[in-house]
HTML snippet that shows the backbone in 3Dmol.js (N, CA, C, O; Angstrom):
<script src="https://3Dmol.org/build/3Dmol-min.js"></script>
<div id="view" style="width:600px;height:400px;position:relative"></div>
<script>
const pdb = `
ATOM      1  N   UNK A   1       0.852  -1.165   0.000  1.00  0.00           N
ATOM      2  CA  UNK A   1       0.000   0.000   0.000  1.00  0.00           C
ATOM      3  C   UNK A   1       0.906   1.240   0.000  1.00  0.00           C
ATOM      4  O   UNK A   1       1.873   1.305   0.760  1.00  0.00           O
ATOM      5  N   UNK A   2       0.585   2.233  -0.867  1.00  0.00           N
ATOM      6  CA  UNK A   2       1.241   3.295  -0.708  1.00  0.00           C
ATOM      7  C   UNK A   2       0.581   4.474  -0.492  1.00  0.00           C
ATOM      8  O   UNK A   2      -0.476   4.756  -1.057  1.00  0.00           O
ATOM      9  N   UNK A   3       1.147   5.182   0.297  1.00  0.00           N
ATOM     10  CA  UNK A   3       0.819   6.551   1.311  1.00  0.00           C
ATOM     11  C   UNK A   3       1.462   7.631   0.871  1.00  0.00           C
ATOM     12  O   UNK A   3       2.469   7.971   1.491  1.00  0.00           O
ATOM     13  N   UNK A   4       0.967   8.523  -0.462  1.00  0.00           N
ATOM     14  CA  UNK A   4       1.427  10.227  -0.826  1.00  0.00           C
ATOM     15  C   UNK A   4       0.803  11.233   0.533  1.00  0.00           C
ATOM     16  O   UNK A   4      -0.277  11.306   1.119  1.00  0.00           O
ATOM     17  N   UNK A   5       2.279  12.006   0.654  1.00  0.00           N
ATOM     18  CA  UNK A   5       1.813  12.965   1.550  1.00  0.00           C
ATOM     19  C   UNK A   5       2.844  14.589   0.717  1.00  0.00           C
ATOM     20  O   UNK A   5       3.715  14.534  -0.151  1.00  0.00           O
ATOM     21  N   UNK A   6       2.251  15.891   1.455  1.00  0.00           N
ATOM     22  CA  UNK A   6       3.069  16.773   0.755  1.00  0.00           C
ATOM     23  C   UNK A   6       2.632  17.354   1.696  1.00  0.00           C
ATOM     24  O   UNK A   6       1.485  17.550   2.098  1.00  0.00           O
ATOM     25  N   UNK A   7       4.053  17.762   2.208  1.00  0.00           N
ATOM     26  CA  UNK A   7       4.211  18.960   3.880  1.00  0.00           C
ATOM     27  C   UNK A   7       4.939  19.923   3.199  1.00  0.00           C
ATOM     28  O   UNK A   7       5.766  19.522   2.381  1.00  0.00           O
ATOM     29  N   UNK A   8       4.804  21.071   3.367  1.00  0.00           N
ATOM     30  CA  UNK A   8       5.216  22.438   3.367  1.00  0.00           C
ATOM     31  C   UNK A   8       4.648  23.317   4.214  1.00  0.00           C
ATOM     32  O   UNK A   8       3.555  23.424   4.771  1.00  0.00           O
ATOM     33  N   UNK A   9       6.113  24.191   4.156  1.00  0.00           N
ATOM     34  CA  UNK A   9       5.305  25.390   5.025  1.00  0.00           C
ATOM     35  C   UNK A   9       6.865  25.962   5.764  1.00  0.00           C
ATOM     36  O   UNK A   9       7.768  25.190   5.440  1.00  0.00           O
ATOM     37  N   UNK A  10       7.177  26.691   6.331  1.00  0.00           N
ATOM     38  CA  UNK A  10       8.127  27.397   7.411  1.00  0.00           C
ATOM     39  C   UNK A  10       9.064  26.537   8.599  1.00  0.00           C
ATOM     40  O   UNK A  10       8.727  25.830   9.549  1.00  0.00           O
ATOM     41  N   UNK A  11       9.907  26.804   8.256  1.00  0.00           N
ATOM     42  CA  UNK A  11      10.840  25.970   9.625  1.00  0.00           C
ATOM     43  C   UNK A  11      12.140  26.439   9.497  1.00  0.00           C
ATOM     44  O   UNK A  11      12.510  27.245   8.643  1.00  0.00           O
ATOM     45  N   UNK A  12      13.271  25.596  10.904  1.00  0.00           N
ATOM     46  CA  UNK A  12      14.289  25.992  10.821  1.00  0.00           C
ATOM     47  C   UNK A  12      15.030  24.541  10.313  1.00  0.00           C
ATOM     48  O   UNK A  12      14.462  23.461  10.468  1.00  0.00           O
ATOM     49  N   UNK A  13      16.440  24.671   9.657  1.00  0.00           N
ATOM     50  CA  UNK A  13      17.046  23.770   9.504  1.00  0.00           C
ATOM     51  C   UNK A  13      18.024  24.028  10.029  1.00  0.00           C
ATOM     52  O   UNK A  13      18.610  25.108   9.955  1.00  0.00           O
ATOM     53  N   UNK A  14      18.442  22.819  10.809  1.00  0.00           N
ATOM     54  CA  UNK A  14      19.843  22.452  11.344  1.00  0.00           C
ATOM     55  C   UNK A  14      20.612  21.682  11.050  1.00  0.00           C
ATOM     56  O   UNK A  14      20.314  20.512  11.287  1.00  0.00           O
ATOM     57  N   UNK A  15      22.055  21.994  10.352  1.00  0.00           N
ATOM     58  CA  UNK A  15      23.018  20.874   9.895  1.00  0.00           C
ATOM     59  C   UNK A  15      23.395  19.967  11.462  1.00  0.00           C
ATOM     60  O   UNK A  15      23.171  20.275  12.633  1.00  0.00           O
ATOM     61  N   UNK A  16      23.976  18.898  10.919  1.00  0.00           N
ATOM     62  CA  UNK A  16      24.166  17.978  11.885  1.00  0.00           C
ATOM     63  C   UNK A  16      25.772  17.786  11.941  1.00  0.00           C
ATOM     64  O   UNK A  16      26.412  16.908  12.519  1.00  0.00           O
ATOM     65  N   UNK A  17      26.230  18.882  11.158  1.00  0.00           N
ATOM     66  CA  UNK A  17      27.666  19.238  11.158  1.00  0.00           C
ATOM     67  C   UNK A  17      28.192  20.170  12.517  1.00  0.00           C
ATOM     68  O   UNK A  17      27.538  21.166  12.829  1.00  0.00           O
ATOM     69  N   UNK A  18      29.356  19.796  13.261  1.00  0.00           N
ATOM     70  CA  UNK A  18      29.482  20.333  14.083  1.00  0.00           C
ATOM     71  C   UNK A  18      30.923  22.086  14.029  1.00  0.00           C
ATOM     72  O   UNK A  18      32.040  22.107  13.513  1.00  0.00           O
ATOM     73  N   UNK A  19      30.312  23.020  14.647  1.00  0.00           N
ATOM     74  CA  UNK A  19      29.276  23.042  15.805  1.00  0.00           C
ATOM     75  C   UNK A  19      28.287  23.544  14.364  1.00  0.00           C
ATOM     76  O   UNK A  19      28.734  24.152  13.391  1.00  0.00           O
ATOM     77  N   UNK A  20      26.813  23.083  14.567  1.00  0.00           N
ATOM     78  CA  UNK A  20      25.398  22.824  13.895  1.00  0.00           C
ATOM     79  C   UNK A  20      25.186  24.044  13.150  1.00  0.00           C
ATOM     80  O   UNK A  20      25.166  24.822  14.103  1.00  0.00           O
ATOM     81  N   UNK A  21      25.030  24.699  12.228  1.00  0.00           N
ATOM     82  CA  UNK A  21      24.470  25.664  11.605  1.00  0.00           C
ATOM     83  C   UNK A  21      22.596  26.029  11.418  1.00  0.00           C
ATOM     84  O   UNK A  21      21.859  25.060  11.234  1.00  0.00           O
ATOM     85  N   UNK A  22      22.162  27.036  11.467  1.00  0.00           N
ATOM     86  CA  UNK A  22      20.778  26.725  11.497  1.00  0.00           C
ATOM     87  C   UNK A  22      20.723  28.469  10.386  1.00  0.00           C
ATOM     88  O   UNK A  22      21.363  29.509  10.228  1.00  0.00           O
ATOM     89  N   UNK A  23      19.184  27.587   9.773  1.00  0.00           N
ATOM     90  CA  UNK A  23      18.619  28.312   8.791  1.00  0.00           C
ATOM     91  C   UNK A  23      17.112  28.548   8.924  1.00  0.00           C
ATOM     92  O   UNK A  23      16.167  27.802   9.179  1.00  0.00           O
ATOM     93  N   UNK A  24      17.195  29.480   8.736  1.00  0.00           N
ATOM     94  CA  UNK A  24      15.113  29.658   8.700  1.00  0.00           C
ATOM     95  C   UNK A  24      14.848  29.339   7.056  1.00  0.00           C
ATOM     96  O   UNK A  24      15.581  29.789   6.175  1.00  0.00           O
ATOM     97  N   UNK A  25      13.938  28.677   6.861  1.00  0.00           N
ATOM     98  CA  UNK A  25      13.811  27.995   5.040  1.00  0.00           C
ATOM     99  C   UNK A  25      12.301  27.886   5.026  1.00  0.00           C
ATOM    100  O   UNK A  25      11.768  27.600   6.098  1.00  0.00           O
ATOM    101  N   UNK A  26      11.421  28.100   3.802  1.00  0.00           N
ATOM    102  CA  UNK A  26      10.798  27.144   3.702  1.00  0.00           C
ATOM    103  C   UNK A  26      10.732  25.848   3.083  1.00  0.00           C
ATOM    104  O   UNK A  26      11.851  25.440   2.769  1.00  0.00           O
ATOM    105  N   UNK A  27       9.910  25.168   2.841  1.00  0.00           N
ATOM    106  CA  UNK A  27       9.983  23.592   2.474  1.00  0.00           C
ATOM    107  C   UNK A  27       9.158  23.698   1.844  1.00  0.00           C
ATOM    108  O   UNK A  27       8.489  24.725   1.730  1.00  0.00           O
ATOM    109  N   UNK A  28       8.931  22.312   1.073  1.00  0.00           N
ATOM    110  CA  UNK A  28       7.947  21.562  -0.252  1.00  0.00           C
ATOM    111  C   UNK A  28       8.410  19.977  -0.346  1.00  0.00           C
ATOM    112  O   UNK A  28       8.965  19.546  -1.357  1.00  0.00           O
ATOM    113  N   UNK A  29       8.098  19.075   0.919  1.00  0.00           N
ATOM    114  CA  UNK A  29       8.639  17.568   0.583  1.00  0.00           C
ATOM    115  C   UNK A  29       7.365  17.001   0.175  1.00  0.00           C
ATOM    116  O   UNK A  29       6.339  17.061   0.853  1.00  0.00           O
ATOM    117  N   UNK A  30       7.507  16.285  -1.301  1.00  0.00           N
ATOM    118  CA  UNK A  30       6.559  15.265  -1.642  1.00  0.00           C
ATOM    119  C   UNK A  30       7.237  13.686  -1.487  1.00  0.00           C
ATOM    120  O   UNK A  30       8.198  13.132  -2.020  1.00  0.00           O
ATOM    121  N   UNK A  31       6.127  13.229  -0.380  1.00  0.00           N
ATOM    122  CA  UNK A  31       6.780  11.663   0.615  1.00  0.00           C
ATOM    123  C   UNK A  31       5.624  10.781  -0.181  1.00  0.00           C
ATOM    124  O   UNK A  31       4.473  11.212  -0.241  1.00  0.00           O
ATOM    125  N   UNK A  32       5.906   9.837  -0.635  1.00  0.00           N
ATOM    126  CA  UNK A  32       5.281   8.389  -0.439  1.00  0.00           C
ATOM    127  C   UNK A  32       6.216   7.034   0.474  1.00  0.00           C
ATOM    128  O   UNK A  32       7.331   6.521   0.379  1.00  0.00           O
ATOM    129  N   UNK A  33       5.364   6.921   1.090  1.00  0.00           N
ATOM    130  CA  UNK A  33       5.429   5.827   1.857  1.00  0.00           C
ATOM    131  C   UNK A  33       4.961   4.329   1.745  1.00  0.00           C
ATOM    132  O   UNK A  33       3.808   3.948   1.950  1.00  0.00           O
ATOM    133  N   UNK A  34       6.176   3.426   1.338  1.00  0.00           N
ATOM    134  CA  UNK A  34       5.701   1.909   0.948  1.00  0.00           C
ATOM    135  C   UNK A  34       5.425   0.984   2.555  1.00  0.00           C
ATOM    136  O   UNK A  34       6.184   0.609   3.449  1.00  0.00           O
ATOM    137  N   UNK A  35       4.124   0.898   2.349  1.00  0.00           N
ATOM    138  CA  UNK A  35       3.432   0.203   4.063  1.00  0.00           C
ATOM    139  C   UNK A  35       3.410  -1.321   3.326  1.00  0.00           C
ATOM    140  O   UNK A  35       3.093  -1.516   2.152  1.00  0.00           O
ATOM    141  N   UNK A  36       3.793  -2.273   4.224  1.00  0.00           N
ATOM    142  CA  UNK A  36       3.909  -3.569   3.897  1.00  0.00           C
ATOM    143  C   UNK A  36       2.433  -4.307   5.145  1.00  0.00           C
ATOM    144  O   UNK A  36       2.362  -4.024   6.341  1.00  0.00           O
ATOM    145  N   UNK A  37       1.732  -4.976   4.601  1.00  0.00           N
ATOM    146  CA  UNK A  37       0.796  -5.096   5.021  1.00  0.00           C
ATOM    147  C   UNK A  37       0.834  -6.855   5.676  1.00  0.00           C
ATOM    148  O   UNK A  37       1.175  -7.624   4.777  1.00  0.00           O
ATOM    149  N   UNK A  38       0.604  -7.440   6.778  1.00  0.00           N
ATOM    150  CA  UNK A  38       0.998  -8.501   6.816  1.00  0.00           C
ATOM    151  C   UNK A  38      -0.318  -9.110   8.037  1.00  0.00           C
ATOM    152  O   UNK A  38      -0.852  -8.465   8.939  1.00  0.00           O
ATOM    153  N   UNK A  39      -0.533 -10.497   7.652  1.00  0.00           N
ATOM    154  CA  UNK A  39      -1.620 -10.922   8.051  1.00  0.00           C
ATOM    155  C   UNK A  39      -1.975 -10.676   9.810  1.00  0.00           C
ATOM    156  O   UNK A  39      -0.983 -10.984  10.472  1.00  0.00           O
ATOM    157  N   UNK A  40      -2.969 -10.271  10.543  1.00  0.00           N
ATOM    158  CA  UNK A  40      -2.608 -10.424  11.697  1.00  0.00           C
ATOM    159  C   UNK A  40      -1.919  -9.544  12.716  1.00  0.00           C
ATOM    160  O   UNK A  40      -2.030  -9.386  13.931  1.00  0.00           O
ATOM    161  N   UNK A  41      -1.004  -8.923  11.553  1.00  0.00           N
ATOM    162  CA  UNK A  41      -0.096  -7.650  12.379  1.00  0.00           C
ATOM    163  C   UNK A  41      -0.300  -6.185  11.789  1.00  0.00           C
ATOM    164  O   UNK A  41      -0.661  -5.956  10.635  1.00  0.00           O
ATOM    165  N   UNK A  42      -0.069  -5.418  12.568  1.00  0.00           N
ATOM    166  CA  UNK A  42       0.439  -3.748  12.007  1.00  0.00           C
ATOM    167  C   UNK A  42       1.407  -3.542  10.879  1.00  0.00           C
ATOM    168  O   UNK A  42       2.574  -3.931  10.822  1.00  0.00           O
ATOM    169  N   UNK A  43       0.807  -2.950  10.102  1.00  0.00           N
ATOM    170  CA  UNK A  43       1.420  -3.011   8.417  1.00  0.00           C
ATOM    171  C   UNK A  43       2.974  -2.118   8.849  1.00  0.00           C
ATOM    172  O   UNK A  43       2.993  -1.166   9.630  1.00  0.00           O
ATOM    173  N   UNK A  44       4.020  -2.602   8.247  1.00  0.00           N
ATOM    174  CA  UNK A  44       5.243  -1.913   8.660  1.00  0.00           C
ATOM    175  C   UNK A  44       5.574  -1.069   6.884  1.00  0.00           C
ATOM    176  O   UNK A  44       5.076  -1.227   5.770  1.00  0.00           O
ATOM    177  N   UNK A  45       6.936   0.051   7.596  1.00  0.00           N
ATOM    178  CA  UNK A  45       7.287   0.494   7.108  1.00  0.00           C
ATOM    179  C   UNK A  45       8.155  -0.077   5.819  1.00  0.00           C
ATOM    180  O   UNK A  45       9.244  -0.509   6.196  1.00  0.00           O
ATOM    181  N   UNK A  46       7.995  -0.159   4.741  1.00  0.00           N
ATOM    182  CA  UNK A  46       8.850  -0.340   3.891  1.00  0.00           C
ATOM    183  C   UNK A  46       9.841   0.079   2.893  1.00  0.00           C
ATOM    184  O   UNK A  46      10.646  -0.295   2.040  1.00  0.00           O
ATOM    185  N   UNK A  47       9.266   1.155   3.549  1.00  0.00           N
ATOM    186  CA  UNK A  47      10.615   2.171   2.017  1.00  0.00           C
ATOM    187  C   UNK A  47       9.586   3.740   2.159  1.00  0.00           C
ATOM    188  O   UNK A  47       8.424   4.120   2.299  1.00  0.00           O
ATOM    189  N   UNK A  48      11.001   4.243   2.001  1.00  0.00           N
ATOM    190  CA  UNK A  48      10.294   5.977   1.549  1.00  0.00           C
ATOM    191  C   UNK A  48      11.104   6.583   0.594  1.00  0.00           C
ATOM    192  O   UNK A  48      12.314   6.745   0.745  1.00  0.00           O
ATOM    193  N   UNK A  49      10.367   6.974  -0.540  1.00  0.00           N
ATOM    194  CA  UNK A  49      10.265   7.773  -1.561  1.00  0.00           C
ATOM    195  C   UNK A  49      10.051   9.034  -1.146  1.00  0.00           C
ATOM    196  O   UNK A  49       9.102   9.342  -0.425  1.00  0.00           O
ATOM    197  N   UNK A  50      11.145  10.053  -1.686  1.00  0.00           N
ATOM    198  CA  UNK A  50      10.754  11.773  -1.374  1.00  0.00           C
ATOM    199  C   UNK A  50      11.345  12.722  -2.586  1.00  0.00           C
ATOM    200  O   UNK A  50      12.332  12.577  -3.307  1.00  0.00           O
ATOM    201  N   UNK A  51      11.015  13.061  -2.563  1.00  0.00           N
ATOM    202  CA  UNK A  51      11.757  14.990  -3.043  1.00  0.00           C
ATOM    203  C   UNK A  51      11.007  16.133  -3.097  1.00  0.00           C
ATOM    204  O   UNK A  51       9.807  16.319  -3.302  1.00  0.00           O
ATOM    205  N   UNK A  52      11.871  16.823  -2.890  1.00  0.00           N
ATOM    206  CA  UNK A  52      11.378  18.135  -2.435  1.00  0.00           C
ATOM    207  C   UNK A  52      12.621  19.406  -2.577  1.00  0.00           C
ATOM    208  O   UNK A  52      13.813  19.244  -2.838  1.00  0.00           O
ATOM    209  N   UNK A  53      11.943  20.591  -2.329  1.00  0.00           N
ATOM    210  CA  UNK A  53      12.930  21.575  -2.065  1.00  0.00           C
ATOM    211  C   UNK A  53      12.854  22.042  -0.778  1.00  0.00           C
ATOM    212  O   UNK A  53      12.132  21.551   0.090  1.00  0.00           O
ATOM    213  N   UNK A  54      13.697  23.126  -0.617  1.00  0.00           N
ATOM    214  CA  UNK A  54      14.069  23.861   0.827  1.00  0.00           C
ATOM    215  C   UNK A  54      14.897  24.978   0.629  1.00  0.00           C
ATOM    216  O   UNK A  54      15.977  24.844   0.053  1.00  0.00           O
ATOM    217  N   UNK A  55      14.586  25.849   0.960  1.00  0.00           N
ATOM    218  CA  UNK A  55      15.394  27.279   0.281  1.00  0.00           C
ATOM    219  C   UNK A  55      15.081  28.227   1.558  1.00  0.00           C
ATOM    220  O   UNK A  55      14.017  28.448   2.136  1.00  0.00           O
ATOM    221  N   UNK A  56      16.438  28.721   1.794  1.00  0.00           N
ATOM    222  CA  UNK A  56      16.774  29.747   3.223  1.00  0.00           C
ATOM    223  C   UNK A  56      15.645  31.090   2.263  1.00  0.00           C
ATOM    224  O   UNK A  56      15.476  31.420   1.089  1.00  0.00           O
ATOM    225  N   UNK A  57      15.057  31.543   3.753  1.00  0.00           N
ATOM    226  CA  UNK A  57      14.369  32.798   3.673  1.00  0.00           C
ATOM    227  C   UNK A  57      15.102  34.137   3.472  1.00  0.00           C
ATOM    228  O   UNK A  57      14.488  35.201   3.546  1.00  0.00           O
ATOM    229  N   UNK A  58      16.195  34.083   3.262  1.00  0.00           N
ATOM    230  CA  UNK A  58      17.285  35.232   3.237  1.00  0.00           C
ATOM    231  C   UNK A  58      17.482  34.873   1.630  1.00  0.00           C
ATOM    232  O   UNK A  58      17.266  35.843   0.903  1.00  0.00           O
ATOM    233  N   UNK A  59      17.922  33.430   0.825  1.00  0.00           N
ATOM    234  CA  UNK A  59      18.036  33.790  -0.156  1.00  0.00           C
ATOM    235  C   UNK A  59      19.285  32.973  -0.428  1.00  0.00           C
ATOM    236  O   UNK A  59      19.498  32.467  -1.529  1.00  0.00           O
ATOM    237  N   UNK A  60      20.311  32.831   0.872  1.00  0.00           N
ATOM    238  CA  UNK A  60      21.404  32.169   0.746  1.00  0.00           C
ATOM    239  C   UNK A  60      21.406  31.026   0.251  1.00  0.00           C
ATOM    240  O   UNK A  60      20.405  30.352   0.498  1.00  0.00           O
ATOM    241  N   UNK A  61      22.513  30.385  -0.620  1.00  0.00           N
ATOM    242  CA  UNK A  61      22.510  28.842  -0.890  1.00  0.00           C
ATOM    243  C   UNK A  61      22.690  28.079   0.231  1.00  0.00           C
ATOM    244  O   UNK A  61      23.440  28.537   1.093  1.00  0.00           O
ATOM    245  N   UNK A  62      22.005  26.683   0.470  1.00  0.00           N
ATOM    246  CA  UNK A  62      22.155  25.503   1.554  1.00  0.00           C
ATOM    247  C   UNK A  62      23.148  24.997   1.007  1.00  0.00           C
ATOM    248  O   UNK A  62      23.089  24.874  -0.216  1.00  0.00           O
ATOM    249  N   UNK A  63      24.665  24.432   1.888  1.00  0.00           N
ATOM    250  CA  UNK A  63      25.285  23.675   1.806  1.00  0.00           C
ATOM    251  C   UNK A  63      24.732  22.305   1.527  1.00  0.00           C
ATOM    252  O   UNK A  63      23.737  22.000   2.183  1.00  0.00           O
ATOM    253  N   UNK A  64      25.237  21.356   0.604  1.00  0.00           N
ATOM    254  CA  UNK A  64      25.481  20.110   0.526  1.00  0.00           C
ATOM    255  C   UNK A  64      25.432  19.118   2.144  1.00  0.00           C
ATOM    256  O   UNK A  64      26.233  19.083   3.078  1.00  0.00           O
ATOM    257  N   UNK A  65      24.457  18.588   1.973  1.00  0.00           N
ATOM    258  CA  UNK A  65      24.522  17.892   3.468  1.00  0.00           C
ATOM    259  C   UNK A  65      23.346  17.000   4.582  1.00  0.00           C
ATOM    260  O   UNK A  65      22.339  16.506   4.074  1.00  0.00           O
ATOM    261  N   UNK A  66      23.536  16.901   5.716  1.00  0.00           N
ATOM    262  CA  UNK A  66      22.576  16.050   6.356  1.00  0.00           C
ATOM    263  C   UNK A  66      22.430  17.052   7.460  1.00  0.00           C
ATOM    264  O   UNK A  66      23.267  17.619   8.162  1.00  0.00           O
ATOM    265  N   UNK A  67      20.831  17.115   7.399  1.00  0.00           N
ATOM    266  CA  UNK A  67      19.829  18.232   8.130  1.00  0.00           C
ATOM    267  C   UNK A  67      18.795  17.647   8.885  1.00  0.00           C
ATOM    268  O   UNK A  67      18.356  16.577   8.464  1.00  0.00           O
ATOM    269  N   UNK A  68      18.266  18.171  10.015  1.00  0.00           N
ATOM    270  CA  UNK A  68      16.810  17.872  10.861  1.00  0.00           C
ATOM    271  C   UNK A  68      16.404  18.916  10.532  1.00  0.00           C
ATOM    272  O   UNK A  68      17.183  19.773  10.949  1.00  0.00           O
ATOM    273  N   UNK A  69      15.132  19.587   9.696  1.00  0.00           N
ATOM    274  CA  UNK A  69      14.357  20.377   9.415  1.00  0.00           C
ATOM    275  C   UNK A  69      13.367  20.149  10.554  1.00  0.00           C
ATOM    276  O   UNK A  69      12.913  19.024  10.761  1.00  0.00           O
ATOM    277  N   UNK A  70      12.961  21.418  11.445  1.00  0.00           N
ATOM    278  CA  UNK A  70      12.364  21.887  12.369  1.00  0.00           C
ATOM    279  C   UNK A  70      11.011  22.224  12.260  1.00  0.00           C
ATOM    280  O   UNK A  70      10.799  23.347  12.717  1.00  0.00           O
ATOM    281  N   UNK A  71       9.698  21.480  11.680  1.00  0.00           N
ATOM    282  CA  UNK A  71       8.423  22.034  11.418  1.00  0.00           C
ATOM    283  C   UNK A  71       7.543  22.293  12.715  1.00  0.00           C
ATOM    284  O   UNK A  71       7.886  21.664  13.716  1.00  0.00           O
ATOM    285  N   UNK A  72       6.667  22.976  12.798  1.00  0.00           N
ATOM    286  CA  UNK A  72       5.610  22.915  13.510  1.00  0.00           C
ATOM    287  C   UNK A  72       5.056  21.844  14.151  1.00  0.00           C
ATOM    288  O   UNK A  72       4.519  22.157  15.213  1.00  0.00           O
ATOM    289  N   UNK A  73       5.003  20.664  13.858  1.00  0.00           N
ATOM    290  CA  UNK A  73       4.669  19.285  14.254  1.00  0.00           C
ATOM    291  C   UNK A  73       5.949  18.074  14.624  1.00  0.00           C
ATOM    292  O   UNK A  73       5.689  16.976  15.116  1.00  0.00           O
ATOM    293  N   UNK A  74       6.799  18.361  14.409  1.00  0.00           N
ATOM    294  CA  UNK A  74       7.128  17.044  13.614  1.00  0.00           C
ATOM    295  C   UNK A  74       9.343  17.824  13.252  1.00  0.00           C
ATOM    296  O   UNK A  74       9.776  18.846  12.720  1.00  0.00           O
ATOM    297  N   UNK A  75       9.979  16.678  13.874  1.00  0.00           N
ATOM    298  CA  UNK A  75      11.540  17.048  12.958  1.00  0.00           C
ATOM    299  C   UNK A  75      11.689  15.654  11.970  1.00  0.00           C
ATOM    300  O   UNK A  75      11.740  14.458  12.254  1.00  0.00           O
ATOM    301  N   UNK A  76      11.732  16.403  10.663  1.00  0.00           N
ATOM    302  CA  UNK A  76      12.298  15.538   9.543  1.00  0.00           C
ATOM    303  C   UNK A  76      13.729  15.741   9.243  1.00  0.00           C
ATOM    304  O   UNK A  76      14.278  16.798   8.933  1.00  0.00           O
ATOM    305  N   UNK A  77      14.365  14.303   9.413  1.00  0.00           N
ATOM    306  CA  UNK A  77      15.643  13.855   9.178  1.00  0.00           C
ATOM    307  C   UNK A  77      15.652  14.437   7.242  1.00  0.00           C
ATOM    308  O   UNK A  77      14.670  14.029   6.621  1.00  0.00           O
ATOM    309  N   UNK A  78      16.416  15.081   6.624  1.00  0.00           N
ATOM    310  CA  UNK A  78      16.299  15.416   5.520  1.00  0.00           C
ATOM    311  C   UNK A  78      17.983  15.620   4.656  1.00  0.00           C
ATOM    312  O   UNK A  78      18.710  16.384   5.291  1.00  0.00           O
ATOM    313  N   UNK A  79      18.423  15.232   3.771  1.00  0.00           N
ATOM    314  CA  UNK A  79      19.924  15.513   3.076  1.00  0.00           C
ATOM    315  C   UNK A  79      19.636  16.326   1.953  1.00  0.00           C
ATOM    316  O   UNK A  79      18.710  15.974   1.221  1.00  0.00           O
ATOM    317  N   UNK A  80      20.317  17.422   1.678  1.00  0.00           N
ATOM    318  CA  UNK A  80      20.533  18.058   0.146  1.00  0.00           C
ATOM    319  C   UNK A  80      21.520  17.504  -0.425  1.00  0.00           C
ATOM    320  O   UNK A  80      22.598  17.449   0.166  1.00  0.00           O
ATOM    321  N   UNK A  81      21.349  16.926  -1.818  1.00  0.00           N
ATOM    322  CA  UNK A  81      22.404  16.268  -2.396  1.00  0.00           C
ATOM    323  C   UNK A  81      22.812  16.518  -3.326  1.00  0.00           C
ATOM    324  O   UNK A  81      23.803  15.953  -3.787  1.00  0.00           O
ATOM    325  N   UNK A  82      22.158  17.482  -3.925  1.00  0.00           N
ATOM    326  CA  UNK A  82      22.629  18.325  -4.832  1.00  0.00           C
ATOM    327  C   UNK A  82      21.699  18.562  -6.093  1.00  0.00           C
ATOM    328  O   UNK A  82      21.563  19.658  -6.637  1.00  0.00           O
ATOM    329  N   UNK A  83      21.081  17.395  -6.481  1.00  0.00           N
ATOM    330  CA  UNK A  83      19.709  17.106  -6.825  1.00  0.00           C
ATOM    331  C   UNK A  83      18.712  17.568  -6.672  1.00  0.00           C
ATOM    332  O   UNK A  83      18.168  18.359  -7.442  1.00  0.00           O
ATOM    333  N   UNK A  84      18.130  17.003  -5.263  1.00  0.00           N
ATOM    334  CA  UNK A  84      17.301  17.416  -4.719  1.00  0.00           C
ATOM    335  C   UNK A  84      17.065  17.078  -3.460  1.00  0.00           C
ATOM    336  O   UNK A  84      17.507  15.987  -3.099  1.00  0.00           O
ATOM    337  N   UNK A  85      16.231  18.009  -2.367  1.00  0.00           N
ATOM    338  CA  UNK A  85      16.137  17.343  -0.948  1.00  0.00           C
ATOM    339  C   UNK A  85      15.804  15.990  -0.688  1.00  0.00           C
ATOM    340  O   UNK A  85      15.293  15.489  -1.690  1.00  0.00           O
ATOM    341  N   UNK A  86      15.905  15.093   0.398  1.00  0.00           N
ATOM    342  CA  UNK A  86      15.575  13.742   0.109  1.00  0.00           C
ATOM    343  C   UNK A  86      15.387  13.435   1.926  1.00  0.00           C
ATOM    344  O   UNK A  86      16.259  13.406   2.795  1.00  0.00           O
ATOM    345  N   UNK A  87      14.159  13.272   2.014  1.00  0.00           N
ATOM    346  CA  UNK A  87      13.926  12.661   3.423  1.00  0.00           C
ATOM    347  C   UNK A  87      14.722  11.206   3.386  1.00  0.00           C
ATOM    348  O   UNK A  87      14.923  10.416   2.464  1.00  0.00           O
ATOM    349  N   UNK A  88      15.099  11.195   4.830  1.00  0.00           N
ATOM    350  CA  UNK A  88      15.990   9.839   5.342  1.00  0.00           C
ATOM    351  C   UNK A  88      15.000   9.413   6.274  1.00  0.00           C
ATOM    352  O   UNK A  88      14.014  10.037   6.666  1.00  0.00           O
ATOM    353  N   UNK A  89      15.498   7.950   6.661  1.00  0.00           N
ATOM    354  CA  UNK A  89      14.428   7.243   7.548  1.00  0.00           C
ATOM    355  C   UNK A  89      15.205   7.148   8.842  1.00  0.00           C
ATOM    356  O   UNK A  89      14.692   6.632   9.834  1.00  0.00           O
TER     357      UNK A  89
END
`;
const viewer = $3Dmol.createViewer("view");
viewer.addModel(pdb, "pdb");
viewer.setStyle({}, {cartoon: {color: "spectrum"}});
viewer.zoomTo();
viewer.render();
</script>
């Protein structure tokens, strides 16, 4: 079974590079989620599919790298790779 979701909206990002850098950005991640469904039990996680963007509110370029983006709800583990943003599990 697969699960499309699309979160955007305002947050901060923090590299996980030390000592941590932080950015105010907004976001645009489009997630599908592969749920493995199994007789009897709670369907587990099987894989996540993402991309998205993320762009500092100032304008500056994001370094290349591995980030916890800071939303309103929720911190998403997230990498820029040069490509494009890519949620991690």
């Amino acid at each position: 079974m697969l699960i499309p979701q699309r979160k955007e909206g305002q947050g901060r990002l923090v590299s996980r590079e030390t000592p941590p850098q932080e950015y105010a950005v907004s976001y645009r991640l489009n997630i599908i989620t592969n749920m493995l469904e199994h007789e009897g039990a709670e369907p587990t996680v099987a894989g996540i599919r993402s991309r998205g963007t993320v762009r500092a509110l100032d304008g500056r370029a994001l370094p290349l790298g591995h980030y916890d983006l800071h939303t309103d709800k929720e911190v998403i583990h997230v990498e820029n790779n040069g490509l494009a943003w890519v949620v991690l599990m």
